[in-house]
Every structure is written in structure tokens, then in C-alpha cells.
N, CA, C and O atoms as CSV, one atom per row, in Angstrom:
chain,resi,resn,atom,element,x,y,z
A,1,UNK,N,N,127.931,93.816,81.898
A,1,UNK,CA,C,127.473,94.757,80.911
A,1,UNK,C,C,126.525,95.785,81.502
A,1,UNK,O,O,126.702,96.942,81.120
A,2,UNK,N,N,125.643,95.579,82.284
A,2,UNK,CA,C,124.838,96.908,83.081
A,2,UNK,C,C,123.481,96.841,82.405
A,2,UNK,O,O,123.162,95.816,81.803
A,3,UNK,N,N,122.811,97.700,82.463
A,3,UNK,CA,C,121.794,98.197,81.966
A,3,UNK,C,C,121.898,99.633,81.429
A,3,UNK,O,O,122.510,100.442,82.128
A,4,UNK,N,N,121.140,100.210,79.765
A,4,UNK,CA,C,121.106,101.055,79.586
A,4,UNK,C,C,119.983,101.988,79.888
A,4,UNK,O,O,118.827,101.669,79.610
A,5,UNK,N,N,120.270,103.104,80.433
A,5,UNK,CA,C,119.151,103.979,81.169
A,5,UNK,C,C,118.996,105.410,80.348
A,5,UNK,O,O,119.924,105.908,79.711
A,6,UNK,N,N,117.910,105.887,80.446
A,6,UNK,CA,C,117.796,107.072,79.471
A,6,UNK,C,C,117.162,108.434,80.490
A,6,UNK,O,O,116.196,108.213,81.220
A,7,UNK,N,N,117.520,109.203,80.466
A,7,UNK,CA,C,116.816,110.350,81.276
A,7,UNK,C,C,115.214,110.695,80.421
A,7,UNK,O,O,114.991,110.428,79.240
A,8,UNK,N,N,114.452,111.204,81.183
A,8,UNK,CA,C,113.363,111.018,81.359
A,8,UNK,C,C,113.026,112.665,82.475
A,8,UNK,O,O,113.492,112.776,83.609
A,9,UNK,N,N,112.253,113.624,81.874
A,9,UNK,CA,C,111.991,114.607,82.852
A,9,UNK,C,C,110.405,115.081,82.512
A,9,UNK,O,O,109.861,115.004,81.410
A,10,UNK,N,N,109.879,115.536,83.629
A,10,UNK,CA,C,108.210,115.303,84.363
A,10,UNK,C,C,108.229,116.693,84.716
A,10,UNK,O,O,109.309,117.154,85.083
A,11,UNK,N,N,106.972,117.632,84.659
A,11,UNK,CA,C,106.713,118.598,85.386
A,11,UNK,C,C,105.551,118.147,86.160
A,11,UNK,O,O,104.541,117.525,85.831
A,12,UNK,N,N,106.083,118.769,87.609
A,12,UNK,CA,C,105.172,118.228,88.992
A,12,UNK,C,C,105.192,119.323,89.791
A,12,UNK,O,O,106.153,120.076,89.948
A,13,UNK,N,N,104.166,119.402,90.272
A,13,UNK,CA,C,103.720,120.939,91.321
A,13,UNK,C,C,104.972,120.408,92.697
A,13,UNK,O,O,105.281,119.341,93.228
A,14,UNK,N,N,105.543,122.384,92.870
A,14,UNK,CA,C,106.251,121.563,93.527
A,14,UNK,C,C,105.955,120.701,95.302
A,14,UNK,O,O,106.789,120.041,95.922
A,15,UNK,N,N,104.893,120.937,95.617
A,15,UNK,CA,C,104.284,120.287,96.795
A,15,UNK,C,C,104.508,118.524,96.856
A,15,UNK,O,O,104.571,117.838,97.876
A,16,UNK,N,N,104.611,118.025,95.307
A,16,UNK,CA,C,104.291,116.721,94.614
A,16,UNK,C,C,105.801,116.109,94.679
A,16,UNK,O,O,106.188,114.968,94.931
A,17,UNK,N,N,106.478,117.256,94.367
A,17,UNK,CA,C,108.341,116.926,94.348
A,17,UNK,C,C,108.976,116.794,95.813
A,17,UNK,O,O,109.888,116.054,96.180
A,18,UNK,N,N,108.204,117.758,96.570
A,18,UNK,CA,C,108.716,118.063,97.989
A,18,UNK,C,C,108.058,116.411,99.085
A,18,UNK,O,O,108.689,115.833,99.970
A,19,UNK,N,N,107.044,116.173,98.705
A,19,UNK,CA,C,106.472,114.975,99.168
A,19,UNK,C,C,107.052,113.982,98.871
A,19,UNK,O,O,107.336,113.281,99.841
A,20,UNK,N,N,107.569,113.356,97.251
A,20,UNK,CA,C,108.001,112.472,96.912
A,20,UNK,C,C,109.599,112.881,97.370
A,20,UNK,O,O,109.887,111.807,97.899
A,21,UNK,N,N,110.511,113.503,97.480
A,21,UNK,CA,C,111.599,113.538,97.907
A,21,UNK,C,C,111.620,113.186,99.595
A,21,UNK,O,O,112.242,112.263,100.121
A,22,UNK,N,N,110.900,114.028,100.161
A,22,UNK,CA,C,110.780,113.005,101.370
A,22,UNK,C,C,110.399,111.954,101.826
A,22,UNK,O,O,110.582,111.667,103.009
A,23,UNK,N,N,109.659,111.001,100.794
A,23,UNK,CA,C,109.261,109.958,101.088
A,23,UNK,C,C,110.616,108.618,100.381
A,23,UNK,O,O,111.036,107.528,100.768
A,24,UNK,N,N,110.871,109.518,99.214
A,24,UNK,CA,C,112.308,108.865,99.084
A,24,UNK,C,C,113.483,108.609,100.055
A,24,UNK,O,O,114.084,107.583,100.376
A,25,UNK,N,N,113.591,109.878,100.400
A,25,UNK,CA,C,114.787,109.865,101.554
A,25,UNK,C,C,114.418,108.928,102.862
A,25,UNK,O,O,115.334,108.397,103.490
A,26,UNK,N,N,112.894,108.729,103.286
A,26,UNK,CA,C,112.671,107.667,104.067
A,26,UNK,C,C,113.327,106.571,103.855
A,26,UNK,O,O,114.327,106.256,104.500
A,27,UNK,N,N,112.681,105.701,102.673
A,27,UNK,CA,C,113.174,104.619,101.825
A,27,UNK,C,C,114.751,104.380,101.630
A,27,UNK,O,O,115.270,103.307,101.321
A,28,UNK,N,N,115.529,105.823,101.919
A,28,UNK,CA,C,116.522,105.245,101.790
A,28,UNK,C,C,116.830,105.556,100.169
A,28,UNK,O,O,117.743,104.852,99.738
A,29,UNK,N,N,116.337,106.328,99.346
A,29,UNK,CA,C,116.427,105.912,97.567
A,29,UNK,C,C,116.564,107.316,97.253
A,29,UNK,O,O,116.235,108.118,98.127
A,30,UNK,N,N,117.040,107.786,96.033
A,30,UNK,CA,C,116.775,108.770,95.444
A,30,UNK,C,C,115.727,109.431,94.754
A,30,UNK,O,O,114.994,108.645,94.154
A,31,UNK,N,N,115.457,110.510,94.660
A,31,UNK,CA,C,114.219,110.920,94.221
A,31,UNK,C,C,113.937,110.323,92.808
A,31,UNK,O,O,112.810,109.956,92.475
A,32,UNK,N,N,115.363,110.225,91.752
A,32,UNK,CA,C,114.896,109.519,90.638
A,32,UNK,C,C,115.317,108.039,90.780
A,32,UNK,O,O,115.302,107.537,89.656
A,33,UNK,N,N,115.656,107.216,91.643
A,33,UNK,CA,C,115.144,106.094,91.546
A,33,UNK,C,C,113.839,105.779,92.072
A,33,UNK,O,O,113.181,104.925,91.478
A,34,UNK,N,N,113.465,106.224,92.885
A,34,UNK,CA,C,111.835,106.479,93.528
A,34,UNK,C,C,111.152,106.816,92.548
A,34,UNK,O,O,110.027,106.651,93.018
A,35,UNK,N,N,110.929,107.338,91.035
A,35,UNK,CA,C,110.743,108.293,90.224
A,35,UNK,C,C,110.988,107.399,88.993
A,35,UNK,O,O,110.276,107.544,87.999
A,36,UNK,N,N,111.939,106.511,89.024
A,36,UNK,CA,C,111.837,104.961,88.466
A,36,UNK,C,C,110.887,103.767,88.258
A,36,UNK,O,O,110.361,103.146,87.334
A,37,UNK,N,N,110.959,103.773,89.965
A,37,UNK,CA,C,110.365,102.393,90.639
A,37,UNK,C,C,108.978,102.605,89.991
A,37,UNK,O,O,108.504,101.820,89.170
A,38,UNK,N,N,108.310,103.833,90.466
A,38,UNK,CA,C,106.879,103.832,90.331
A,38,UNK,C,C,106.712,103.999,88.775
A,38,UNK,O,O,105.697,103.442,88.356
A,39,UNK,N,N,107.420,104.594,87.884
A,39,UNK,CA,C,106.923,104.656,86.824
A,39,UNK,C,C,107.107,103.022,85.910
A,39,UNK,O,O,106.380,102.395,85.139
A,40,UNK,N,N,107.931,102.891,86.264
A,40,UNK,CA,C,107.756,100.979,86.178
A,40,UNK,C,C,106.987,100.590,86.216
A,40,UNK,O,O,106.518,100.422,85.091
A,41,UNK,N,N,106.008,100.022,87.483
A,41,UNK,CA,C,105.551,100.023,88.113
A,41,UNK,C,C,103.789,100.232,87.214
A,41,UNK,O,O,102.978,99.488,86.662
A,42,UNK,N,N,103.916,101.671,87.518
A,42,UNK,CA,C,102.216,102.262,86.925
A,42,UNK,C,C,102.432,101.758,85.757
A,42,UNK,O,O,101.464,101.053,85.473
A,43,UNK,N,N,103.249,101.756,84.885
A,43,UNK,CA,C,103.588,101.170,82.837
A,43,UNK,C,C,102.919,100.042,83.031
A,43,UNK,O,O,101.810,99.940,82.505
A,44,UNK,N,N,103.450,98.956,83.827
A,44,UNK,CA,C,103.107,97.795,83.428
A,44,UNK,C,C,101.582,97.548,84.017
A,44,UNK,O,O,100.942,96.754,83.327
A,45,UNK,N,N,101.029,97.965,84.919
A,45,UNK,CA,C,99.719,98.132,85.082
A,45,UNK,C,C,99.214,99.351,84.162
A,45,UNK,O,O,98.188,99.807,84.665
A,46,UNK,N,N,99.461,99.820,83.363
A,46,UNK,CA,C,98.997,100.283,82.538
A,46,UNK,C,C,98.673,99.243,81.128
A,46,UNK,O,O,97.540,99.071,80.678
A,47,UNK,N,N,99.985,98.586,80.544
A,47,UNK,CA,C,99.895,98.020,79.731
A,47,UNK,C,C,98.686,96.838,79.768
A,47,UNK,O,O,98.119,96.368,78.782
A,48,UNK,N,N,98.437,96.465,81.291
A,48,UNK,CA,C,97.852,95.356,81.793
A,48,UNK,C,C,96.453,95.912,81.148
A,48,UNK,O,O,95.972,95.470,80.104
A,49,UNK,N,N,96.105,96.543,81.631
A,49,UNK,CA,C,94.893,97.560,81.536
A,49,UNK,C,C,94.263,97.803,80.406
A,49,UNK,O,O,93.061,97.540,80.358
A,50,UNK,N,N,95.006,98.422,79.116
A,50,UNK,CA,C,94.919,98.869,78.037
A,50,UNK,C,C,94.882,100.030,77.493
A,50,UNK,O,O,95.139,100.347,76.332
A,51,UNK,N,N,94.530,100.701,78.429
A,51,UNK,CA,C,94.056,102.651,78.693
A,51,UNK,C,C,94.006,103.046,79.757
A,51,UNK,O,O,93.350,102.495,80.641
A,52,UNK,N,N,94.592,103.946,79.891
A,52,UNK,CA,C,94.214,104.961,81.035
A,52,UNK,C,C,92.755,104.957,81.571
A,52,UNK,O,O,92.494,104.852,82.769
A,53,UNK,N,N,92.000,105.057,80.775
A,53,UNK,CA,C,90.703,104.760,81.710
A,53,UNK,C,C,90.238,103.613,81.793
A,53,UNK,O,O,89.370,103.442,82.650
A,54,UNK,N,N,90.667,102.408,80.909
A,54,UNK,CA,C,90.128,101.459,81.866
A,54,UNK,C,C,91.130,100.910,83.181
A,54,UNK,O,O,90.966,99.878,83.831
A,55,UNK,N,N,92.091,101.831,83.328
A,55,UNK,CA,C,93.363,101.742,84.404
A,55,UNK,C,C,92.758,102.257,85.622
A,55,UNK,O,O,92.918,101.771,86.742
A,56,UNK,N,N,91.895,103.502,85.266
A,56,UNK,CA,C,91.146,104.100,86.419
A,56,UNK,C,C,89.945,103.797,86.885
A,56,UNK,O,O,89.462,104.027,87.994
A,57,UNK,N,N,89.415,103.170,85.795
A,57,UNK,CA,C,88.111,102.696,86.687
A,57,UNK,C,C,88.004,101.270,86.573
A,57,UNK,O,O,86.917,100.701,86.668
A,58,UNK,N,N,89.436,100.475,86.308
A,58,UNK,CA,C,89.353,99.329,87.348
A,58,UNK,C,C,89.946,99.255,88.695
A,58,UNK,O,O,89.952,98.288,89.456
A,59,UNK,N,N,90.572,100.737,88.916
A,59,UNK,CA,C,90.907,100.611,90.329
A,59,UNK,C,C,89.843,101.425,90.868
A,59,UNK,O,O,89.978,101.483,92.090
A,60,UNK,N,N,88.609,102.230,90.371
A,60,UNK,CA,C,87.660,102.475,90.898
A,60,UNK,C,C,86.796,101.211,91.942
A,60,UNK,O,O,86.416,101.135,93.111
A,61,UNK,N,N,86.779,100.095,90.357
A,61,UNK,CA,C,85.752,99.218,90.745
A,61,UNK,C,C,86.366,98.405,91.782
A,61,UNK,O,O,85.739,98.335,92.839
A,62,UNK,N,N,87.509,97.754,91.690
A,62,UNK,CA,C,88.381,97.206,92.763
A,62,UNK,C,C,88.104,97.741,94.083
A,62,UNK,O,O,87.788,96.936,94.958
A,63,UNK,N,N,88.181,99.100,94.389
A,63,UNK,CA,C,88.318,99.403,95.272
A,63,UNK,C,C,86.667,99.822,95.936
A,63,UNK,O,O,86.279,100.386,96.959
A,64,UNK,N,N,86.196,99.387,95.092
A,64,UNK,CA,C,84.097,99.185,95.339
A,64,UNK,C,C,83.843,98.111,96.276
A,64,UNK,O,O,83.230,98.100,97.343
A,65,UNK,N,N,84.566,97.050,95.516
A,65,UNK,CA,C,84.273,95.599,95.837
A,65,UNK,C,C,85.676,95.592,97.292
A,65,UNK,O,O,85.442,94.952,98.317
A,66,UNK,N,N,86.599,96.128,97.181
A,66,UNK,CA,C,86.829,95.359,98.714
A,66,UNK,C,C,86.566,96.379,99.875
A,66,UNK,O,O,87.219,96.442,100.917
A,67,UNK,N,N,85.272,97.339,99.450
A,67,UNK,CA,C,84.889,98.073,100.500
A,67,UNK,C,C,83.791,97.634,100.474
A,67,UNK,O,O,83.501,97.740,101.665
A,68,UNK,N,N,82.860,97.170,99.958
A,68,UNK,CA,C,81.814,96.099,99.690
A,68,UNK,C,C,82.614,94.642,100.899
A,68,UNK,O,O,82.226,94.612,102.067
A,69,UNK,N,N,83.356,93.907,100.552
A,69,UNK,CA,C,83.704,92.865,101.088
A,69,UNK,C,C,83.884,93.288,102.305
A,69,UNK,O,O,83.433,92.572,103.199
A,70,UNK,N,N,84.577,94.540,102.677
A,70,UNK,CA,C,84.565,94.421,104.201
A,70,UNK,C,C,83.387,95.208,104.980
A,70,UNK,O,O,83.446,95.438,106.188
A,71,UNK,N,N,82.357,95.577,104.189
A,71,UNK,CA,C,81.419,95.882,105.147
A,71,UNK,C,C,80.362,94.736,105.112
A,71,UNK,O,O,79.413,94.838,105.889
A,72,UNK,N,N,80.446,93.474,104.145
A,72,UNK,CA,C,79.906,92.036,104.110
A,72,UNK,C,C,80.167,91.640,105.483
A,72,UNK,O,O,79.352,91.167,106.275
A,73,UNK,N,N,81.853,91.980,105.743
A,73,UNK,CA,C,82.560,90.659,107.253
A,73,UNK,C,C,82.390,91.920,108.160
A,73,UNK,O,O,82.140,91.293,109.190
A,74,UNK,N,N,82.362,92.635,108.373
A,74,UNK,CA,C,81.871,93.642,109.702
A,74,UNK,C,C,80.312,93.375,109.810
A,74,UNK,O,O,79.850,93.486,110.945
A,75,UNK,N,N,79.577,93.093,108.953
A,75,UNK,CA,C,78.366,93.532,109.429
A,75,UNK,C,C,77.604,92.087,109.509
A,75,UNK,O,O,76.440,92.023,109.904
């Protein structure tokens, strides 16, 4: 039976399109399955989250604490 898929279109500077298409074509993927993956992806860490901002400033704080942790084991 497959999966049903729905189109879905984004305005992105095009510097943002030109980056993500080449980083697709690395991968091997298309720009809209690349364009998929991540929006997957960010949703469900979104949903995790609850809001957009507490989406952003728990990857603020996250990213406090394991720059905190590694200047604990360097120093």
C-alpha cells in the first residue's frame, strides 16, 4: 500500500537552497527528501519541546552545559 505524501513548499534565501542542495547531493538524496528528513526530524523535537522557544532555549541551555562539561575535563 505505500505511504501517502503531500507537497509541502518553503520560501528560503536562495544561498539556504544552494547549500542544502549540495549537501543533499553529497548524501546521495534529493533536495526534497533532505527537505523531508529534517523537517521530520525538527517536528518531533518540536512537539517534544512544546514551543518554539522552549525548543530554542533548551538547545541554548544544552549546549551551556556540554561546553561547561568539557571545560570541567580539560581543565
Amino acid at each position: 500500500m505505500g505511504v501517502w505524501k503531500s507537497q509541502v513548499s518553503f520560501r528560503v534565501s536562495e544561498e539556504l537552497r544552494a547549500e542544502m542542495t549540495q549537501f543533499a547531493e553529497s548524501e546521495k538524496r534529493s533536495l526534497g527528501n533532505l527537505g523531508a528528513i529534517l523537517l521530520e526530524w525538527s517536528f518531533e523535537r518540536l512537539k517534544a519541546a512544546g514551543s518554539t522557544h522552549e525548543l530554542f532555549v533548551g538547545s541554548i541551555r544544552k549546549l551551556n552545559e556540554i561546553s561547561r562539561d568539557m571545560r570541567l575535563k580539560s581543565g
